[in-house]
mmCIF file of the N, C-alpha and C atoms, coordinates in Angstrom:
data_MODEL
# 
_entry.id   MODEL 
# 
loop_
_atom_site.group_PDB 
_atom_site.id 
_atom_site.type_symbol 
_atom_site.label_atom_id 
_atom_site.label_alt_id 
_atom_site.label_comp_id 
_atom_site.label_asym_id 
_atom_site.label_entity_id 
_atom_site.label_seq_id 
_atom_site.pdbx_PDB_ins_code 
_atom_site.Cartn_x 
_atom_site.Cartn_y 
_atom_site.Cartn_z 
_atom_site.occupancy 
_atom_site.B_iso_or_equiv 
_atom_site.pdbx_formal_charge 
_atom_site.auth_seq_id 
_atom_site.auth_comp_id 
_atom_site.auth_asym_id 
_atom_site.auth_atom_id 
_atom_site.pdbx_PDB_model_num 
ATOM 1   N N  . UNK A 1 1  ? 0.846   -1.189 0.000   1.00 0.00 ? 1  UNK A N  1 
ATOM 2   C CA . UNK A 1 1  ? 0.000   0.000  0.000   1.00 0.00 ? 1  UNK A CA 1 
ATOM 3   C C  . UNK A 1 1  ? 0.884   1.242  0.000   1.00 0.00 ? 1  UNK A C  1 
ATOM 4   N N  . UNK A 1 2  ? 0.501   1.953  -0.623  1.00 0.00 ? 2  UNK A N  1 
ATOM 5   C CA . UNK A 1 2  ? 1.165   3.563  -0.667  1.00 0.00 ? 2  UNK A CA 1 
ATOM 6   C C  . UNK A 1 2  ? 0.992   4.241  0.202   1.00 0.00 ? 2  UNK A C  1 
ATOM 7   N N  . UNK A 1 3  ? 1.242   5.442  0.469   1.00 0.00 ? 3  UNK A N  1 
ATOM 8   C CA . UNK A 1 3  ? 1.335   6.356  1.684   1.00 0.00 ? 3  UNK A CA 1 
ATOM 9   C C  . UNK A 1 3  ? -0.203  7.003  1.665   1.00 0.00 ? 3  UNK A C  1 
ATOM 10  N N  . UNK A 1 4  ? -1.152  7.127  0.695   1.00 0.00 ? 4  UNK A N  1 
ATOM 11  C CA . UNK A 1 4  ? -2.342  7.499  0.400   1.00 0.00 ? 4  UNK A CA 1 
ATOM 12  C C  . UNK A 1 4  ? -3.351  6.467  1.608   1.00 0.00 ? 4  UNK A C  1 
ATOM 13  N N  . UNK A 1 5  ? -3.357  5.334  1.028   1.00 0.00 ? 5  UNK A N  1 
ATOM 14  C CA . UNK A 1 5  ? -3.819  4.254  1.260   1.00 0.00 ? 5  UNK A CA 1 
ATOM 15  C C  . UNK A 1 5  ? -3.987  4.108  2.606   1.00 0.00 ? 5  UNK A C  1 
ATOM 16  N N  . UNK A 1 6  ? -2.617  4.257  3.325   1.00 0.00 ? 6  UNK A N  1 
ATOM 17  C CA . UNK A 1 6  ? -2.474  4.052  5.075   1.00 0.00 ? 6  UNK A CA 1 
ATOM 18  C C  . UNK A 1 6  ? -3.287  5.220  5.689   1.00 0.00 ? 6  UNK A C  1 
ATOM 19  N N  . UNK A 1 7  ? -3.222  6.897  5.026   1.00 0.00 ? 7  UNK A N  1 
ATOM 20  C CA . UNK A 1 7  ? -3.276  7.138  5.800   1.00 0.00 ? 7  UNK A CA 1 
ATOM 21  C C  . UNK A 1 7  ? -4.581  7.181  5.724   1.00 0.00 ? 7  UNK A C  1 
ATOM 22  N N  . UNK A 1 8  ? -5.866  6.861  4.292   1.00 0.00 ? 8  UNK A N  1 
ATOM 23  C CA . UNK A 1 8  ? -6.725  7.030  4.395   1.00 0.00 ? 8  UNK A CA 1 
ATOM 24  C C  . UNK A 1 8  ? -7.772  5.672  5.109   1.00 0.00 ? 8  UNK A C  1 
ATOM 25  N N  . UNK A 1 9  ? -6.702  4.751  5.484   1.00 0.00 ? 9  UNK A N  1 
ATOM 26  C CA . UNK A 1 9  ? -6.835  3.669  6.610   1.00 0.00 ? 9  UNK A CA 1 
ATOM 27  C C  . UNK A 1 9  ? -7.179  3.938  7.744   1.00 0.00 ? 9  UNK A C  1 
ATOM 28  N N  . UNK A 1 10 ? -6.464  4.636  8.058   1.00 0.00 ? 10 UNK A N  1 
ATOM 29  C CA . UNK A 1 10 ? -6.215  4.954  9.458   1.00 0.00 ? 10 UNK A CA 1 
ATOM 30  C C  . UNK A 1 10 ? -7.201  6.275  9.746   1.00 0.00 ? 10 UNK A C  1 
ATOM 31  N N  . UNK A 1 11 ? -7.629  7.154  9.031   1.00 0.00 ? 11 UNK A N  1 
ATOM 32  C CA . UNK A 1 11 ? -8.645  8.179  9.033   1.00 0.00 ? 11 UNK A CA 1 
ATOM 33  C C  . UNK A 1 11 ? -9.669  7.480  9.369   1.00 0.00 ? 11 UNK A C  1 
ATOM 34  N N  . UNK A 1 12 ? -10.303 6.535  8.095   1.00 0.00 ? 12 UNK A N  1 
ATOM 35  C CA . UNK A 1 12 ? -11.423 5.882  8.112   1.00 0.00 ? 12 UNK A CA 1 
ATOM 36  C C  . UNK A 1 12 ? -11.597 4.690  9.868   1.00 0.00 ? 12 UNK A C  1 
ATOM 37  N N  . UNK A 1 13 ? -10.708 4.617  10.340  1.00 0.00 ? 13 UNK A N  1 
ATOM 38  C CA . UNK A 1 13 ? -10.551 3.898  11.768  1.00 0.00 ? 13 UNK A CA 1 
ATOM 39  C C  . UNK A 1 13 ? -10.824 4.894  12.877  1.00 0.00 ? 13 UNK A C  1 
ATOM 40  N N  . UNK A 1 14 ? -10.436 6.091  12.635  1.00 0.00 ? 14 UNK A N  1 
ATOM 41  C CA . UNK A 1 14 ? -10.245 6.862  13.298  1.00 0.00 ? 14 UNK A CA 1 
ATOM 42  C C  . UNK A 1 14 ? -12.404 7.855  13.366  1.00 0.00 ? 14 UNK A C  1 
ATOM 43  N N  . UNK A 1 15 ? -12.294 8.071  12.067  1.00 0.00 ? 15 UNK A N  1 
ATOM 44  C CA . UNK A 1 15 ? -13.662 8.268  12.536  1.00 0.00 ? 15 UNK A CA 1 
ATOM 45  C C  . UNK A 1 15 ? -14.974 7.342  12.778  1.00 0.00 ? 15 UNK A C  1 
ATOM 46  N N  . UNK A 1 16 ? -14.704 5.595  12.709  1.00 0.00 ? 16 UNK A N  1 
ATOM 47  C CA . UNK A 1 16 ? -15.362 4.969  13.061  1.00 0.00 ? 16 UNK A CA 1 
ATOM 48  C C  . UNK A 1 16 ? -15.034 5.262  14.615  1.00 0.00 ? 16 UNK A C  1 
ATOM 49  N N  . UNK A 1 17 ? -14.251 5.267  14.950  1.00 0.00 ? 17 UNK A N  1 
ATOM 50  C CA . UNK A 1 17 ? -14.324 5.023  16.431  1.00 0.00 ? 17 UNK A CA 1 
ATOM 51  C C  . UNK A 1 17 ? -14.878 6.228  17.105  1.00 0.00 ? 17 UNK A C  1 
ATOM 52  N N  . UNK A 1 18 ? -14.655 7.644  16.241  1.00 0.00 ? 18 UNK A N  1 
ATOM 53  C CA . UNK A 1 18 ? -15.100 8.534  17.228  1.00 0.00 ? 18 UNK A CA 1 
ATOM 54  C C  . UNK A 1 18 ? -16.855 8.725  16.753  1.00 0.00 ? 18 UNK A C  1 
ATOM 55  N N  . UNK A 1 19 ? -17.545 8.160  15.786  1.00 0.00 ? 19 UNK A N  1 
ATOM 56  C CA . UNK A 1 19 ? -18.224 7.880  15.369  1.00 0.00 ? 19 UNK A CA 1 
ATOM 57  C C  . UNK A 1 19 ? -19.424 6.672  16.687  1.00 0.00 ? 19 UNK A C  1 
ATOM 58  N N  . UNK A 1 20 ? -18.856 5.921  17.067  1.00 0.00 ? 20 UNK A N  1 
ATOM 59  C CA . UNK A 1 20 ? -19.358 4.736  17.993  1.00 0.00 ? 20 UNK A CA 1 
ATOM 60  C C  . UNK A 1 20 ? -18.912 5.332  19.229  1.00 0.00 ? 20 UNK A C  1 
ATOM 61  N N  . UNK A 1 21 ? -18.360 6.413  19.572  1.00 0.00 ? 21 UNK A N  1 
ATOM 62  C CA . UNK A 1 21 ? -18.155 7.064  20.986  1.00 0.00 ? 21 UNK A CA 1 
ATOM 63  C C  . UNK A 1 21 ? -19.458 8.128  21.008  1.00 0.00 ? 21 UNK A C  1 
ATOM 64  N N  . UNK A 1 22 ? -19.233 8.530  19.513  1.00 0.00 ? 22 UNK A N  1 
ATOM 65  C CA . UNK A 1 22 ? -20.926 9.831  19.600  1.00 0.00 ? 22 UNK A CA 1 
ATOM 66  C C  . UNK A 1 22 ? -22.100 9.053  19.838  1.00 0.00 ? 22 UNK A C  1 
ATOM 67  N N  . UNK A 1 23 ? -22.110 7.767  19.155  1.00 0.00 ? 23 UNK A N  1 
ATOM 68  C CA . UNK A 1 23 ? -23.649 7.317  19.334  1.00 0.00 ? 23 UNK A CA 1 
ATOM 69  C C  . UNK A 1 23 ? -23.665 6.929  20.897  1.00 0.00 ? 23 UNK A C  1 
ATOM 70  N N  . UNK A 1 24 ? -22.630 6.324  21.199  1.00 0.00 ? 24 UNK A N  1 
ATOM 71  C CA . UNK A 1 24 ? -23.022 5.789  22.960  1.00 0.00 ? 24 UNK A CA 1 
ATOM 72  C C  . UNK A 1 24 ? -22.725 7.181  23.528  1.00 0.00 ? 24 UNK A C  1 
ATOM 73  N N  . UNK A 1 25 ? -22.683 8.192  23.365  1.00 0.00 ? 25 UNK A N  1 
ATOM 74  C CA . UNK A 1 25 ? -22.717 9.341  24.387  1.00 0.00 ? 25 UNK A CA 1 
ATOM 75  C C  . UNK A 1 25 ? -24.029 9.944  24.114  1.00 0.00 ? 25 UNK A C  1 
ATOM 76  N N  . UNK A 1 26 ? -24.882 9.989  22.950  1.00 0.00 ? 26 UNK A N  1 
ATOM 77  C CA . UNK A 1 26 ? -26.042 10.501 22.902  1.00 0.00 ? 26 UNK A CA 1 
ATOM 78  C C  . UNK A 1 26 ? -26.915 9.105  22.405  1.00 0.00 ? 26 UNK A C  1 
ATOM 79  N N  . UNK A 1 27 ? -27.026 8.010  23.811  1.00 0.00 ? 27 UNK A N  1 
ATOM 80  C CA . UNK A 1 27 ? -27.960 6.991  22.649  1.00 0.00 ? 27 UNK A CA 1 
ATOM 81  C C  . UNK A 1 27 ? -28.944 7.528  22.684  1.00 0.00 ? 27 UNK A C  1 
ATOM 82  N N  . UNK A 1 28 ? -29.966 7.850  23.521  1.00 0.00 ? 28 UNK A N  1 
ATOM 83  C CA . UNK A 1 28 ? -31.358 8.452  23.431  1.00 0.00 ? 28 UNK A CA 1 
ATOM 84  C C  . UNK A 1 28 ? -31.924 9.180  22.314  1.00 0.00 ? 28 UNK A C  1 
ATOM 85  N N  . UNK A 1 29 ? -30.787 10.141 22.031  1.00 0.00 ? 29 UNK A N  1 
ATOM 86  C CA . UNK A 1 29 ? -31.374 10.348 20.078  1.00 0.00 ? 29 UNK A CA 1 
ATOM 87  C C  . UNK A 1 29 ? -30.923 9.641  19.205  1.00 0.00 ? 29 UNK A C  1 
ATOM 88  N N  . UNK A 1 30 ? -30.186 9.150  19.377  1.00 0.00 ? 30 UNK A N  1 
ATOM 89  C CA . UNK A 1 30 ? -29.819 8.134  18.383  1.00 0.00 ? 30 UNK A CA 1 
ATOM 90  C C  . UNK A 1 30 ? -31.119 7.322  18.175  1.00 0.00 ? 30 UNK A C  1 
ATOM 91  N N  . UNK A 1 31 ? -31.373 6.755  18.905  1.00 0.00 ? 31 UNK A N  1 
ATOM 92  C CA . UNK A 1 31 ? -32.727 5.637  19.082  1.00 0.00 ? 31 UNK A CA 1 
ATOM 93  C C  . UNK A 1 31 ? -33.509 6.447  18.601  1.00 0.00 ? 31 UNK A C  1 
ATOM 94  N N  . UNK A 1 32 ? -33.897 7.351  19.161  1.00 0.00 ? 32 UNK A N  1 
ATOM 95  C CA . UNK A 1 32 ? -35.193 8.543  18.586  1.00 0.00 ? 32 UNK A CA 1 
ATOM 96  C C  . UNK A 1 32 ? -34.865 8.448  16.913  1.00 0.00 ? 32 UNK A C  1 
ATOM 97  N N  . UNK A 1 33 ? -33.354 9.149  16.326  1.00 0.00 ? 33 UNK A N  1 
ATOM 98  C CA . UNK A 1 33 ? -33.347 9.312  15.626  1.00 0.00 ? 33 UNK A CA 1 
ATOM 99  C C  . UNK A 1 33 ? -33.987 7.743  14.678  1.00 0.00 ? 33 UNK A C  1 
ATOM 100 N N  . UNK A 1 34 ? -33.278 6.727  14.720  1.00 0.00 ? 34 UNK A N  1 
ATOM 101 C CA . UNK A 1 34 ? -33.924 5.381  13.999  1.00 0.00 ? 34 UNK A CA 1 
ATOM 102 C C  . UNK A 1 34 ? -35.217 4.986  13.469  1.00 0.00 ? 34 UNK A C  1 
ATOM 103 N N  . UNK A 1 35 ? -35.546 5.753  14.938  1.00 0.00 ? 35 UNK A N  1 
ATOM 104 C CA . UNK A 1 35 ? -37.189 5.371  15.262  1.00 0.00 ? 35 UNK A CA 1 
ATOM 105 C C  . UNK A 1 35 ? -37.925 6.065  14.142  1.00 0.00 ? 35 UNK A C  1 
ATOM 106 N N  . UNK A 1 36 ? -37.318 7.862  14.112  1.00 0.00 ? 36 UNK A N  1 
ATOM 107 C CA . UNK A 1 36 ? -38.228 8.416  12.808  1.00 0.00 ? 36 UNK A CA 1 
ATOM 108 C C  . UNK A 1 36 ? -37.371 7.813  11.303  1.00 0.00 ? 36 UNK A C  1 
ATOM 109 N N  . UNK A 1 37 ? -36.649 7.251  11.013  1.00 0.00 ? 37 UNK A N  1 
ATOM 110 C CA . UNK A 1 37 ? -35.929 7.092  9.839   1.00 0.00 ? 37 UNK A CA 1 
ATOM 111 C C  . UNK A 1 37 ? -36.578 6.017  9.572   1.00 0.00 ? 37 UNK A C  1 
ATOM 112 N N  . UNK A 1 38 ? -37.195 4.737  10.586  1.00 0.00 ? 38 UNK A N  1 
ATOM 113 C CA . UNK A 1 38 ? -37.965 3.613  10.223  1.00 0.00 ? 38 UNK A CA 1 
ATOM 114 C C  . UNK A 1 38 ? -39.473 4.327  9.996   1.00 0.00 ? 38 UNK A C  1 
ATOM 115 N N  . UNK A 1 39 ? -39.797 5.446  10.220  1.00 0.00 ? 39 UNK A N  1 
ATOM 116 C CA . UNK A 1 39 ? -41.363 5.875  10.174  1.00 0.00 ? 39 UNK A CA 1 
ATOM 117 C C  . UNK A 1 39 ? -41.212 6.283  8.546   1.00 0.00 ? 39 UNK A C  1 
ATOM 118 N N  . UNK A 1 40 ? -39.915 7.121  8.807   1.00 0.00 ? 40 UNK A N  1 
ATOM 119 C CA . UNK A 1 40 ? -39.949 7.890  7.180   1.00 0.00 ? 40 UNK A CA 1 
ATOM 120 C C  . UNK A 1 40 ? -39.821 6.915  6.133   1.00 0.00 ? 40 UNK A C  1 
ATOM 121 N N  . UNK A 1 41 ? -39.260 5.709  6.334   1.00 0.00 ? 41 UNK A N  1 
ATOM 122 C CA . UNK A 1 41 ? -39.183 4.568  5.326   1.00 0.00 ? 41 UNK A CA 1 
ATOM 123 C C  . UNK A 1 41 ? -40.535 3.991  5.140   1.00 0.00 ? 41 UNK A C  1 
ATOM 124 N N  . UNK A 1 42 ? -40.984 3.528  5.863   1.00 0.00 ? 42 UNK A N  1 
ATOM 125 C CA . UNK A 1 42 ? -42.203 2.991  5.852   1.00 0.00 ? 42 UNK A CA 1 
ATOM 126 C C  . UNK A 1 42 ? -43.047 3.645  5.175   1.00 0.00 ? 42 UNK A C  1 
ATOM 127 N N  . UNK A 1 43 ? -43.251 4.880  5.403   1.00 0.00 ? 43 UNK A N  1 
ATOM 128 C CA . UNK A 1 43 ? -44.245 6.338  4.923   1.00 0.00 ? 43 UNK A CA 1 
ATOM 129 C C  . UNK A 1 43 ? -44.102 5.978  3.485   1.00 0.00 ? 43 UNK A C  1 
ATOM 130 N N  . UNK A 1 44 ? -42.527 6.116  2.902   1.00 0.00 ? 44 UNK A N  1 
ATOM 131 C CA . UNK A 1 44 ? -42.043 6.109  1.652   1.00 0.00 ? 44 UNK A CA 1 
ATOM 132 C C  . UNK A 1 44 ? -42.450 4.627  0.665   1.00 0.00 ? 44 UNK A C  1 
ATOM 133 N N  . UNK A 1 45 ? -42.413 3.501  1.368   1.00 0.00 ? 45 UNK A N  1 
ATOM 134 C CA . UNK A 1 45 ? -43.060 2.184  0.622   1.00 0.00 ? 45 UNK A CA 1 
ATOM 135 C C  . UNK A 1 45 ? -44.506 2.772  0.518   1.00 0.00 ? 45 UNK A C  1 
ATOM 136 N N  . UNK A 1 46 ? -45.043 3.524  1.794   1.00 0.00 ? 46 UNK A N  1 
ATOM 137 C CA . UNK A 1 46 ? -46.545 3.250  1.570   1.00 0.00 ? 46 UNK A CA 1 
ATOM 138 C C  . UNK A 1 46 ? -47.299 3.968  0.320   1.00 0.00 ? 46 UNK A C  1 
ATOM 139 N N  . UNK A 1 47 ? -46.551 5.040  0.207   1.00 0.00 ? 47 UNK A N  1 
ATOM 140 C CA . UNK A 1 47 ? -46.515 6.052  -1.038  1.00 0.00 ? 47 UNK A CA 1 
ATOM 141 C C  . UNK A 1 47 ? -46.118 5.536  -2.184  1.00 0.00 ? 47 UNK A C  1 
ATOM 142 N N  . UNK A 1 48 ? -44.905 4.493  -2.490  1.00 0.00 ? 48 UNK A N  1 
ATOM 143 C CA . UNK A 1 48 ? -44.990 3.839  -3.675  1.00 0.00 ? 48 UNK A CA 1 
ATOM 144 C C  . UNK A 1 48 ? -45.994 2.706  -3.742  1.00 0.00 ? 48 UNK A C  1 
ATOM 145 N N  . UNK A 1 49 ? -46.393 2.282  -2.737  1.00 0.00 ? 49 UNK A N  1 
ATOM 146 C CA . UNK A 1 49 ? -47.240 1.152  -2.920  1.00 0.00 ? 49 UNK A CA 1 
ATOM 147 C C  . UNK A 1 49 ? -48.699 2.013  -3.716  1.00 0.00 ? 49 UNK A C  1 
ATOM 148 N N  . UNK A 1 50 ? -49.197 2.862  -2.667  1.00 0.00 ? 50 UNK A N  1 
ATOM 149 C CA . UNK A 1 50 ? -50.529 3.607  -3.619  1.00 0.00 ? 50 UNK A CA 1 
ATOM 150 C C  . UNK A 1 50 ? -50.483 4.108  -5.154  1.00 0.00 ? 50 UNK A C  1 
ATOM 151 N N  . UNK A 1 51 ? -48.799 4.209  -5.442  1.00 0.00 ? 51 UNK A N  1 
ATOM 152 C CA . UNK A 1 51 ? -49.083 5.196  -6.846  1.00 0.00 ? 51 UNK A CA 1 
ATOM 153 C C  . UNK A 1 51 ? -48.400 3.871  -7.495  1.00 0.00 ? 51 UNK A C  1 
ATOM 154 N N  . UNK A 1 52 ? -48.130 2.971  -7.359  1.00 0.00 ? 52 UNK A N  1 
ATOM 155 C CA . UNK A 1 52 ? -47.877 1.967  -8.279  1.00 0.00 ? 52 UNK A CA 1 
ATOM 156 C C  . UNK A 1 52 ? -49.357 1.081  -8.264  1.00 0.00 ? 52 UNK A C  1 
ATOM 157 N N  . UNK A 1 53 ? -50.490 1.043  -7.090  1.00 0.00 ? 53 UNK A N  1 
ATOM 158 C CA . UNK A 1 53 ? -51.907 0.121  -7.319  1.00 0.00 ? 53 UNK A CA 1 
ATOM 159 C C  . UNK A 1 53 ? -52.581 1.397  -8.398  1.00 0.00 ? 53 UNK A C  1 
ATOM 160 N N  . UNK A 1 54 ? -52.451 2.779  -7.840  1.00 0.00 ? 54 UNK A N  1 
ATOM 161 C CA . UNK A 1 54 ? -53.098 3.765  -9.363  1.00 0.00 ? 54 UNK A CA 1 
ATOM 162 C C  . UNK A 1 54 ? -52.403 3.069  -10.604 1.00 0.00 ? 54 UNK A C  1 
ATOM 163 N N  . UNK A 1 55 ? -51.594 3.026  -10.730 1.00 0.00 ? 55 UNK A N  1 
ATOM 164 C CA . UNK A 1 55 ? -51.056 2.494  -12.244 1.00 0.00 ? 55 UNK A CA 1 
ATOM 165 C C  . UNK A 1 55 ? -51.874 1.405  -12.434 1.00 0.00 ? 55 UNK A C  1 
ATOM 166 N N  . UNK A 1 56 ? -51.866 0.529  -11.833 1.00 0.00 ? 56 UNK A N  1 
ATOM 167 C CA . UNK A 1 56 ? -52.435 -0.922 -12.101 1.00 0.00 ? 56 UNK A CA 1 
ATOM 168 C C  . UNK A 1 56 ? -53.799 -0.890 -12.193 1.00 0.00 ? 56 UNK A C  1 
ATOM 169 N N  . UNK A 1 57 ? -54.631 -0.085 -11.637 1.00 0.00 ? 57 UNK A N  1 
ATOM 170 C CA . UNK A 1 57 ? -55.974 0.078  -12.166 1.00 0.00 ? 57 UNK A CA 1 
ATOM 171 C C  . UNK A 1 57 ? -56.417 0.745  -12.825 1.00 0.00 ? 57 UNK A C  1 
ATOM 172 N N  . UNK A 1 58 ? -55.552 1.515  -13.353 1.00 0.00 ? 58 UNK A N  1 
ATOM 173 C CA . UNK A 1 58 ? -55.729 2.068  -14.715 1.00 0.00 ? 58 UNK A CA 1 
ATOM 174 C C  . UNK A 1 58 ? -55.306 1.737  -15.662 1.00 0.00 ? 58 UNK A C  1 
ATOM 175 N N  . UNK A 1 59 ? -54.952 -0.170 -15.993 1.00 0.00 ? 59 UNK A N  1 
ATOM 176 C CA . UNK A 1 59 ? -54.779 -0.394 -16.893 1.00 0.00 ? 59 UNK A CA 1 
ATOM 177 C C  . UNK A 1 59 ? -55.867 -0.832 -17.374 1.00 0.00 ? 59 UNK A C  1 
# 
C-alpha cells in the first residue's frame, strides 16, 4: 500500500471510532433518531405502494 492508502486507513478507523463514541454518548437520540428514519421509510413504501396500485388500475 502507498502512503495514500495508510493514511486514508487509518482516518477511516479513526472516525469509526469517534463515530461509535458519539452514538453511545447521545444513545437516546440516536434511538429517537432510527425510530423516525424507520417511520420515514415505511411512509415512503406506503406512497410507492398507492401510486404503483393507481397504475395498475388504470390499466
Amino acid at each position: 500500500m502507498d502512503k495514500t492508502g495508510i493514511i486514508a486507513f487509518v482516518v477511516g478507523l479513526l472516525l469509526c471510532v469517534l463515530g461509535a463514541y458519539a452514538m453511545l454518548a447521545f444513545l437516546p437520540e440516536v434511538i429517537n433518531a432510527v425510530k423516525g428514519l424507520i417511520g420515514i421509510v415505511i411512509l415512503i413504501f406506503g406512497l410507492m405502494a398507492v401510486v404503483f396500485g393507481i397504475l395498475i388500475i388504470r390499466d
